[in-house]
C-alpha positions as a LaTeX table, in Angstrom:
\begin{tabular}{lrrr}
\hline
Residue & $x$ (\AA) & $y$ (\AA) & $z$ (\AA) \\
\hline
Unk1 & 5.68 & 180.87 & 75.82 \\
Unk2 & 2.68 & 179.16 & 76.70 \\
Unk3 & 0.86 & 179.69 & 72.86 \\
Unk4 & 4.14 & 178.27 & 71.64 \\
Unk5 & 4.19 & 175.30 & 74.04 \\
Unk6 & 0.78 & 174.32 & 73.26 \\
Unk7 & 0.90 & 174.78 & 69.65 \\
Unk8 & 3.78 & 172.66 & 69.94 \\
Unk9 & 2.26 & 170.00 & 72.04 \\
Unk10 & $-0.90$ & 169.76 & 69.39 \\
Unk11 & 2.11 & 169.20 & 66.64 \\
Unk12 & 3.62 & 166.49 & 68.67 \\
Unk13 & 0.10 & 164.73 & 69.32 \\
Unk14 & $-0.62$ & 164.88 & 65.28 \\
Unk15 & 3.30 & 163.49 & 65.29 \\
Unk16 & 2.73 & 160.60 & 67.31 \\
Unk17 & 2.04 & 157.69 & 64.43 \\
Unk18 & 5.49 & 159.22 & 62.67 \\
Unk19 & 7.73 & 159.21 & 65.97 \\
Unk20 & 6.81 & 155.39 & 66.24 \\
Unk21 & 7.24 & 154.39 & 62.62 \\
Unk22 & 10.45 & 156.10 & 63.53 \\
Unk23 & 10.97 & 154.03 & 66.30 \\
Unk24 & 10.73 & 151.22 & 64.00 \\
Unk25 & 12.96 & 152.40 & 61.63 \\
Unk26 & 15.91 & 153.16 & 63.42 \\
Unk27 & 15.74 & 149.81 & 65.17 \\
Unk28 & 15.94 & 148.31 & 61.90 \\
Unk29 & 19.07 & 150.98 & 61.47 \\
Unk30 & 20.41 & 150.21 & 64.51 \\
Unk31 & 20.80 & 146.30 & 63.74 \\
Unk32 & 22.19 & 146.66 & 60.12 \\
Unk33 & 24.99 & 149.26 & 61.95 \\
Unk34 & 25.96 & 146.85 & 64.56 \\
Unk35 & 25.65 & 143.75 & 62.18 \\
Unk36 & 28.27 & 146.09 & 60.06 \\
Unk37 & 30.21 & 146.91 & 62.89 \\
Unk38 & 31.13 & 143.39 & 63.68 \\
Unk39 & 33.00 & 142.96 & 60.41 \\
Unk40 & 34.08 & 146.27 & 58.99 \\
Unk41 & 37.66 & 147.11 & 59.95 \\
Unk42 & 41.17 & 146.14 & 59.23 \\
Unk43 & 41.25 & 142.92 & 59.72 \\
Unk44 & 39.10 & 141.46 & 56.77 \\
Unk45 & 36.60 & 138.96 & 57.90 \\
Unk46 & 33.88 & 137.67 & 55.34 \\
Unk47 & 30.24 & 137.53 & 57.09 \\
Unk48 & 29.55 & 134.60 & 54.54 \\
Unk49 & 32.39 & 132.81 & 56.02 \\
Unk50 & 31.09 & 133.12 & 59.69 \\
Unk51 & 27.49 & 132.42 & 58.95 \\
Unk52 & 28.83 & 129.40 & 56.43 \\
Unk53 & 30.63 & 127.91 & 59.59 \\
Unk54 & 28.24 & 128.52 & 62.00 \\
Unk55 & 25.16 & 126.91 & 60.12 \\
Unk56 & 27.71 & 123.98 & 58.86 \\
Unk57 & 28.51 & 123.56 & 62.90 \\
Unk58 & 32.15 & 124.26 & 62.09 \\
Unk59 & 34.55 & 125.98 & 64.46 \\
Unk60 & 35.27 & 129.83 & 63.18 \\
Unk61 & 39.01 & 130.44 & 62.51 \\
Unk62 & 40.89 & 130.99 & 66.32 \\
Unk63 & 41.91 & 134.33 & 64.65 \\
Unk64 & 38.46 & 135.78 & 63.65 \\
Unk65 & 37.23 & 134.36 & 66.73 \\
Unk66 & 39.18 & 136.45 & 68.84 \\
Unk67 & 38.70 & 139.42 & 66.36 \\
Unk68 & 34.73 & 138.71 & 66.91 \\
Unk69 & 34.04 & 137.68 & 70.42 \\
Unk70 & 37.22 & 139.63 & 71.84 \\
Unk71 & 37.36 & 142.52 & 70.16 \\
Unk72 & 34.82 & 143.84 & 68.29 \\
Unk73 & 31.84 & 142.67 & 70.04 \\
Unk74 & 32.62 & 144.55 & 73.22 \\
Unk75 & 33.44 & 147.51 & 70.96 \\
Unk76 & 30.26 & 147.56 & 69.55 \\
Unk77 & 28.47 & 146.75 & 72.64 \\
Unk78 & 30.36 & 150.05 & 73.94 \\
Unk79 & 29.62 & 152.01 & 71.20 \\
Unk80 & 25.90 & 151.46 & 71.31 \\
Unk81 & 25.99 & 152.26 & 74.88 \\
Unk82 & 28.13 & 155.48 & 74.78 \\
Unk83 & 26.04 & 156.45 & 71.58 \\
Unk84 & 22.98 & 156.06 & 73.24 \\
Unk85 & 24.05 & 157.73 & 76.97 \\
Unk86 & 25.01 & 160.82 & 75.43 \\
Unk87 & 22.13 & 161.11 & 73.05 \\
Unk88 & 19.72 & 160.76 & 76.35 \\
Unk89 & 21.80 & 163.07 & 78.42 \\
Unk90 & 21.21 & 165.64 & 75.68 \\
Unk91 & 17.96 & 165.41 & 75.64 \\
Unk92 & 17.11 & 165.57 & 79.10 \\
Unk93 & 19.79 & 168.77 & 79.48 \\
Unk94 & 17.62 & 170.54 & 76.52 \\
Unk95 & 14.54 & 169.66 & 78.71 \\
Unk96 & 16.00 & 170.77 & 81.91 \\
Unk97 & 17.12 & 174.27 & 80.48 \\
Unk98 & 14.19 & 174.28 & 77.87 \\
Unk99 & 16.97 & 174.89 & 75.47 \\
Unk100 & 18.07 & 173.03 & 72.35 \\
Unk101 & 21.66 & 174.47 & 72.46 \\
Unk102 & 22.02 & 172.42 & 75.72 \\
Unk103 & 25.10 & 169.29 & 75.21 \\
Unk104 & 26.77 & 168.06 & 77.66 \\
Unk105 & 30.01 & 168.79 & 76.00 \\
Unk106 & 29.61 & 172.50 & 75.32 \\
Unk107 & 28.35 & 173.48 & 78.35 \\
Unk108 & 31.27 & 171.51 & 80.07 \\
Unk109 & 29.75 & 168.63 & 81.87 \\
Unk110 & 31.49 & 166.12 & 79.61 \\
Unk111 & 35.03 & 168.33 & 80.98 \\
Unk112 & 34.00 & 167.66 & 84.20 \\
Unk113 & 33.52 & 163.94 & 84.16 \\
Unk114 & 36.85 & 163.89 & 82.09 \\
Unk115 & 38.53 & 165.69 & 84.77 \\
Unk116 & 37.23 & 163.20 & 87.59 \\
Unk117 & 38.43 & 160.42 & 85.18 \\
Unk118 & 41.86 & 161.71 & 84.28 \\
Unk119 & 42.18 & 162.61 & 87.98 \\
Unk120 & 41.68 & 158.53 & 88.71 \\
Unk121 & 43.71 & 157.27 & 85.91 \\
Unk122 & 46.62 & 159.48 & 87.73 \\
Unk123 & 46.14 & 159.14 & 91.55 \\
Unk124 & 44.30 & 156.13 & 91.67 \\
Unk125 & 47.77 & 154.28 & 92.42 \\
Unk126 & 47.77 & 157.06 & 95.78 \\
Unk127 & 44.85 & 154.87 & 97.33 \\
Unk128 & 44.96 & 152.01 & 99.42 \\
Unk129 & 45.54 & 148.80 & 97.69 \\
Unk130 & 42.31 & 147.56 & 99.68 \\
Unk131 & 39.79 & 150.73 & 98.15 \\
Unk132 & 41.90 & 149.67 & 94.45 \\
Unk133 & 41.11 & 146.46 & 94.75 \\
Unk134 & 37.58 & 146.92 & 95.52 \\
Unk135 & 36.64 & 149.41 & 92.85 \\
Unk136 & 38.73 & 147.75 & 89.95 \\
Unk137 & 37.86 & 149.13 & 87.01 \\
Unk138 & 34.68 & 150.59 & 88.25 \\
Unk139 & 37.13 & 153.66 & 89.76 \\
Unk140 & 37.45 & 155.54 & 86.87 \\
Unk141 & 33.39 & 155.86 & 85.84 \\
Unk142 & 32.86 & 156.60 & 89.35 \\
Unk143 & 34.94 & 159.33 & 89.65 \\
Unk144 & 33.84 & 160.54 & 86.07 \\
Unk145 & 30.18 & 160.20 & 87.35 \\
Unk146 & 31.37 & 162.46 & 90.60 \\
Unk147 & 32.79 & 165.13 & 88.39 \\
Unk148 & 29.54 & 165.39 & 85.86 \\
Unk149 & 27.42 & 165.54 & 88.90 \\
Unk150 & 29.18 & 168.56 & 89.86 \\
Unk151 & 29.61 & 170.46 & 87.02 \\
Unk152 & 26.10 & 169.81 & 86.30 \\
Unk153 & 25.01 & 171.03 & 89.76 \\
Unk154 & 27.24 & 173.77 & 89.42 \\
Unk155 & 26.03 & 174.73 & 85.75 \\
Unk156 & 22.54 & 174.79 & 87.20 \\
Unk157 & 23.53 & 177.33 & 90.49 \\
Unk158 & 24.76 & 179.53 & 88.14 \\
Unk159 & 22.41 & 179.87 & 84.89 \\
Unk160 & 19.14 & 179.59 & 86.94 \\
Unk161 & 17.34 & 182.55 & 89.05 \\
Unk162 & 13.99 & 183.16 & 90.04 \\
Unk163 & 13.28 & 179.78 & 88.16 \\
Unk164 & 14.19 & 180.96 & 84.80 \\
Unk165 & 17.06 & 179.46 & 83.55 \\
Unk166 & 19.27 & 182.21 & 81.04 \\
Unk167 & 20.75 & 180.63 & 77.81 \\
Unk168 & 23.77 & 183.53 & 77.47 \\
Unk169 & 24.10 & 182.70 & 81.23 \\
Unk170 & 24.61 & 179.10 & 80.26 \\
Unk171 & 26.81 & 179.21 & 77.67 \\
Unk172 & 29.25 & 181.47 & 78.90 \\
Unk173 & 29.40 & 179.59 & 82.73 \\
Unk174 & 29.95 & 176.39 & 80.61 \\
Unk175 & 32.94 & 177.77 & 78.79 \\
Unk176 & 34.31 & 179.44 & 82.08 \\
Unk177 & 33.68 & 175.68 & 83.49 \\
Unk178 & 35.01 & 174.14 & 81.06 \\
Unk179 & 37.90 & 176.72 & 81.47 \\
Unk180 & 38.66 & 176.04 & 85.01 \\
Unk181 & 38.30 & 172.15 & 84.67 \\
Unk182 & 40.98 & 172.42 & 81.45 \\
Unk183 & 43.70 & 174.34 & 84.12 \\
Unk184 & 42.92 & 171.62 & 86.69 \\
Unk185 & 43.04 & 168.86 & 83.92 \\
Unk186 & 46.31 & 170.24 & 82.89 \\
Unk187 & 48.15 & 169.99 & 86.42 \\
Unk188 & 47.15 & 166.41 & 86.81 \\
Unk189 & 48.51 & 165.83 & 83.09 \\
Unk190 & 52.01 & 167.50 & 84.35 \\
Unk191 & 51.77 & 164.63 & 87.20 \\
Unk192 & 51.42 & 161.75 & 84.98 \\
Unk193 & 53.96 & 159.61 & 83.86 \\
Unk194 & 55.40 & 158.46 & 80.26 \\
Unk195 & 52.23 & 156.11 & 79.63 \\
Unk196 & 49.83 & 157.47 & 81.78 \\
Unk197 & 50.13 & 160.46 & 79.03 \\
Unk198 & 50.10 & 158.68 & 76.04 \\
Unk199 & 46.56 & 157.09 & 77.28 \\
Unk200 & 45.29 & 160.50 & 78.24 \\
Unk201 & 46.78 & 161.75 & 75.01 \\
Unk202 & 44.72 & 159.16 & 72.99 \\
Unk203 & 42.03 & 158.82 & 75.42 \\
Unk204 & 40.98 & 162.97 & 75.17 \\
Unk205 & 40.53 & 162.69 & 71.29 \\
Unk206 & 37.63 & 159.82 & 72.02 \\
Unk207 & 37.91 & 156.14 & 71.14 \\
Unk208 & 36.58 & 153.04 & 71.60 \\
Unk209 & 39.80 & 151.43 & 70.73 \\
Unk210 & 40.10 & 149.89 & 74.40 \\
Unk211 & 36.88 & 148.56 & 74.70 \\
Unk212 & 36.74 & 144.99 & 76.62 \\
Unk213 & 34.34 & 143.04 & 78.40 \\
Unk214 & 35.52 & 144.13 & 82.29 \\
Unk215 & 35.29 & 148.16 & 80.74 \\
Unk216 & 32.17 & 147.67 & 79.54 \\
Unk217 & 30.89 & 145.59 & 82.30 \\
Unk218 & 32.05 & 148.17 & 85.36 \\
Unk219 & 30.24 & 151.56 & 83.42 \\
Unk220 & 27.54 & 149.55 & 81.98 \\
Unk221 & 25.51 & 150.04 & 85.57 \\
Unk222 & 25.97 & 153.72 & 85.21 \\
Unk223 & 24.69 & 154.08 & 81.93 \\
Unk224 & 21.90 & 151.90 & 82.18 \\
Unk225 & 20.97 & 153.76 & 85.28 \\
Unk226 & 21.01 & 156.80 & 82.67 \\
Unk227 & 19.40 & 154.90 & 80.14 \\
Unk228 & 16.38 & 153.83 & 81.82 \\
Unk229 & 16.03 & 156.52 & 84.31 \\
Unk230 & 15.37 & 159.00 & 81.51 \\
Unk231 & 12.21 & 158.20 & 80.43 \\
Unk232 & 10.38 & 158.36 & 84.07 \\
Unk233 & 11.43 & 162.17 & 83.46 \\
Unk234 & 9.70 & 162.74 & 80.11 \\
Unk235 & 6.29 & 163.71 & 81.74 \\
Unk236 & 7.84 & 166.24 & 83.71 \\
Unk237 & 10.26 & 167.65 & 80.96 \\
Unk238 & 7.02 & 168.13 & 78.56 \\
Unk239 & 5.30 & 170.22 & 81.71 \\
Unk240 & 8.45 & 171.93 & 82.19 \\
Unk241 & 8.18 & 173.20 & 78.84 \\
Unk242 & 5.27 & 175.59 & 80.04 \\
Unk243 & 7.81 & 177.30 & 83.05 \\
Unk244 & 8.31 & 176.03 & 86.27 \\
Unk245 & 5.49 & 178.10 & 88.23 \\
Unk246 & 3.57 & 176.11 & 85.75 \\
Unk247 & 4.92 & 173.06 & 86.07 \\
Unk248 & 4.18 & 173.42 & 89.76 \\
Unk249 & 0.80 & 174.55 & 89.97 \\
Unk250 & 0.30 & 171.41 & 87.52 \\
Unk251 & 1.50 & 169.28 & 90.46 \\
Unk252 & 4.96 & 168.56 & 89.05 \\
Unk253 & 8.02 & 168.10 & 92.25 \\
Unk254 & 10.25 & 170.46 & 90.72 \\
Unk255 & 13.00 & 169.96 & 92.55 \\
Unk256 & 13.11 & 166.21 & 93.04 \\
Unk257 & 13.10 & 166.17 & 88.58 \\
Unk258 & 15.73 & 168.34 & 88.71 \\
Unk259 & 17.56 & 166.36 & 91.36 \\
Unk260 & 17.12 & 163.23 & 88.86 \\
Unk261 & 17.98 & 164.60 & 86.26 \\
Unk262 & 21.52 & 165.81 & 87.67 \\
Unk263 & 21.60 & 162.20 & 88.50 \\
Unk264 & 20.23 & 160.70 & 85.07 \\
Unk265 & 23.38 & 163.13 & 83.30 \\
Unk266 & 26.07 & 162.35 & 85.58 \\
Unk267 & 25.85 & 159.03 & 84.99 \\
Unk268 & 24.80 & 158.77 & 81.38 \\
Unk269 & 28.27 & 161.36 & 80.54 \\
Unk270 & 30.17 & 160.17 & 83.17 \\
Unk271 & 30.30 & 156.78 & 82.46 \\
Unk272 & 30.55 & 157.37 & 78.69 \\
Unk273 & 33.34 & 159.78 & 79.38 \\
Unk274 & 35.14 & 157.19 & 81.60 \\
Unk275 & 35.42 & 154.35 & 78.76 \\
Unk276 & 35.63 & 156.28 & 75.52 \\
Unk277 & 37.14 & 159.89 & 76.28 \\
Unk278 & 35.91 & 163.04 & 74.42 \\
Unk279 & 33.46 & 162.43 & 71.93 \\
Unk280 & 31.32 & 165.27 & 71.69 \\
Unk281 & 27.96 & 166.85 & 70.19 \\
Unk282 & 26.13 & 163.82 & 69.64 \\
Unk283 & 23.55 & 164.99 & 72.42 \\
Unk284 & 22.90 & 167.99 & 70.58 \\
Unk285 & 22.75 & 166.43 & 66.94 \\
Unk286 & 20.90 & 163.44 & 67.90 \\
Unk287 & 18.15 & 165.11 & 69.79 \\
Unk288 & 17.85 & 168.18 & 67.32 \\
Unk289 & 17.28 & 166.03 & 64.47 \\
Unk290 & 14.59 & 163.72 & 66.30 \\
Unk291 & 12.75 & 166.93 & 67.09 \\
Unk292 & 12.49 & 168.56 & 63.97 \\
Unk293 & 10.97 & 164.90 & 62.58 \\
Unk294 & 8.90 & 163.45 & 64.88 \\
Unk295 & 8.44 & 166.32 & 67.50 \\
Unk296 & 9.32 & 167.54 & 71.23 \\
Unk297 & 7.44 & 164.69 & 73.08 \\
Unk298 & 9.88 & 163.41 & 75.53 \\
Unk299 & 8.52 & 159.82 & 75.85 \\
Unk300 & 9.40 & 159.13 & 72.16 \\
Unk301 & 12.10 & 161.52 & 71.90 \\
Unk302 & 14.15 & 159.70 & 74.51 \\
Unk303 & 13.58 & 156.17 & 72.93 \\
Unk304 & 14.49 & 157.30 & 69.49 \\
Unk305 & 17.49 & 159.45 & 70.94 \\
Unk306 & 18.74 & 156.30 & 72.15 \\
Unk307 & 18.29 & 154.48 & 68.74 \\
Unk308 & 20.31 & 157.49 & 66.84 \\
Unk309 & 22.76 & 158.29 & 68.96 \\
Unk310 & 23.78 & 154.65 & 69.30 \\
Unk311 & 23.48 & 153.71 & 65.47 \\
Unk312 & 25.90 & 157.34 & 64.70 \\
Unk313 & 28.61 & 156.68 & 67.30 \\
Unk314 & 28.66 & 153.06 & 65.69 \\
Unk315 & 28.84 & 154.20 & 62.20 \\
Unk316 & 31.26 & 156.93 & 62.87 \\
Unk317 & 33.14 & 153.58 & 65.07 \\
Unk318 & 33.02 & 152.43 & 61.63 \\
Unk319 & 34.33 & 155.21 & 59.85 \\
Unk320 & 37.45 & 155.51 & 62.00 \\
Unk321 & 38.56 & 151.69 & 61.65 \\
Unk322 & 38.57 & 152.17 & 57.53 \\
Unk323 & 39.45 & 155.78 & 56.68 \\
Unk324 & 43.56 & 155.42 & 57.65 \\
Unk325 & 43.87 & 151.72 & 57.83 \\
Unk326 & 45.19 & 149.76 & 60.00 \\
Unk327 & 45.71 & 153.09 & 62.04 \\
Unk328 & 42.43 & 154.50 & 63.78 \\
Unk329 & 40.85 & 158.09 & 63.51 \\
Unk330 & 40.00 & 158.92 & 67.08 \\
Unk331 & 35.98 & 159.43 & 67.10 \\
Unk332 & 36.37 & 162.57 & 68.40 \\
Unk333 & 37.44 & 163.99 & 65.21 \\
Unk334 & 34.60 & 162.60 & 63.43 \\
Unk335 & 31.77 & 164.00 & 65.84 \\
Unk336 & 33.33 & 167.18 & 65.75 \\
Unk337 & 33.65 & 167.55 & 62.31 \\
Unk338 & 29.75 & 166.47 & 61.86 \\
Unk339 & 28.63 & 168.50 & 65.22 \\
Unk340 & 30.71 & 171.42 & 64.72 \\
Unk341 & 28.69 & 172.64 & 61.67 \\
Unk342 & 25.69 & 171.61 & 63.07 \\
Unk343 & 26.11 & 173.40 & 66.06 \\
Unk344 & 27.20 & 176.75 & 63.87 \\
Unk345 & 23.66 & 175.79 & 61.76 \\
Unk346 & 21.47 & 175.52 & 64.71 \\
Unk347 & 22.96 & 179.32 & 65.96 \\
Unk348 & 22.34 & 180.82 & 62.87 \\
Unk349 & 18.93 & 179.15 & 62.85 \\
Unk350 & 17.90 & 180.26 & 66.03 \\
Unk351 & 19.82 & 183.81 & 65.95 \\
Unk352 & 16.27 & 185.65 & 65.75 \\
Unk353 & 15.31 & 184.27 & 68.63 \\
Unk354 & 15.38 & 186.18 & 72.62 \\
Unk355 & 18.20 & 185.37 & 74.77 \\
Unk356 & 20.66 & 183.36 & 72.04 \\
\hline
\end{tabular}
């Protein structure tokens, strides 16, 4: 494990100049996407138009204002921020369990925010009107970022002993998670009424039909927290690498990295869960690809991670606006039909391999 580890880390040192020309790249990706994003959907609006109007110091049509500014601005703003939460939570899951088959959504951390959320969406009414009031629209990532936090600790307890963390172990206590959070999931369903199951209905496929600016604005601390707590774990994933009696004796605080990073994933997923449902196996995809390129260096893995996984979930934003106009594809769908294989690919790849 070690010979592999450093072999690897020699790779990633001779990989450094790529990973930041492909830093560069995908921030050049990143703004054509969301320049795309803000004018690719059913309503037609002309970027000549808008640029023409704004350089001329005309006012933009009331209509494509709204459609701009109202709609698809937050949208995209959302998008990038989902994209990017679950990419990072992905890669600092793989880190954790020094696995690349680790994703929040198959190992059922994504079901466990989604059960804290659905359970707010359907008993929030049962709280005091003071403790409503208060939390707003902040309730719902809160309780998404409870249940992640849980299911991560819980995924953890169960996969890990004598500090060796067992793959088969993971994979199986994920699906019996993700199991036991479906049953639970499915009695607070029963309990909701007419339109509180039409949203859940809609919301469980993934979308980022609902996005607006007090959504985005009451998960946006959550992700960021996510977002830039990642990267003050990438030292410690890269030692982690080498085993955790390693790690140790290399004067790494095991447990307080793994007490972030339940942190760092909870909120990254749970507020991502919370505002755009079920969209799975971008942390898998994202990170997977990055590696193979550019290498397992956490410090530009993370950035990059953040890049992809934001530029995807925009283009596959994208994707559902135009393919059944003026209806919407949930995202889900998409991801899943791009993951799916991917995740089928990466099995067969690694099915030589100990303990997969």
């Amino acid at each position: 494990m070690v010979a592999m580890t450093e072999s690897t880390g020699q790779s990633a040192g001779d990989r450094q100049p790529l990973a930041r020309h492909a830093t560069l790249a995908l921030l050049v990706l990143l703004l054509m996407v969301s320049v795309a994003s803000l004018f690719v959907g059913a309503t037609g609006i002309s970027p000549m138009e808008v640029i023409g109007a704004v350089l001329a110091g005309e006012p933009i049509e009331t209509s494509a204002r709204v459609v701009i500014l109202d709609i698809r601005l937050p949208r995209l703003a959302m998008g990038a921020l989902v994209g990017a939460s679950l990419a990072v939570a992905g890669v600092v899951m793989q880190g954790l369990f020094r696995n690349p088959l680790a994703d929040p959504g198959i190992v059922g951390v994504s079901a466990g925010a989604g059960l804290g959320a659905i359970t707010a969406i359907v008993l929030g009414g049962l709280l005091p009107s003071t403790v409503g009031a208060a939390l707003g629209y902040a309730l719902v990532p809160v309780a998404a970022f409870v249940g992640g936090g849980v299911s991560v600790v819980l995924l953890y307890i169960v996969s890990t002993r004598n500090g060796q963390t067992s793959v088969a172990t993971m994979l199986l206590a994920g699906i019996a998670l993700s199991a036991m959070v479906s049953a639970v999931s499915g009695v607070m369903i029963y309990l909701a009424d007419d339109a509180q199951l039409r949203d859940l209905t809609f919301w469980g496929l993934g979308s980022l039909a609902g996005a607006t600016w007090s959504k985005l604005l009451a998960a946006m601390p959550l992700m960021v927290l996510g977002l830039l707590g990642a990267p003050l774990l990438a030292r410690s994933l890269d030692t982690l690498a080498l085993g955790e009696i390693a790690a140790q004796h290399m004067g790494i605080d095991i447990q307080r990295m793994k007490r972030l990073a339940v942190v760092i994933v909870a909120a990254s997923v749970g507020a991502a869960v919370a505002v755009s449902g079920g969209i799975g196996f971008v942390g898998i995809v994202v990170p997977h690809l990055l590696r193979l390129m550019t290498g397992p260096s956490h410090a530009p893995l993370i950035l990059n991670s953040a890049l992809l996984g934001a530029s995807i979930l925009l283009l596959a934003d994208m994707i559902s606006r135009v393919i059944v106009a003026p209806a919407e594809l949930p995202i889900g769908i998409i991801m899943a039909l791009i993951g799916g294989p991917f995740f089928l690919w990466v099995l067969i790849k690694r099915r030589g391999f100990a303990g997969v």
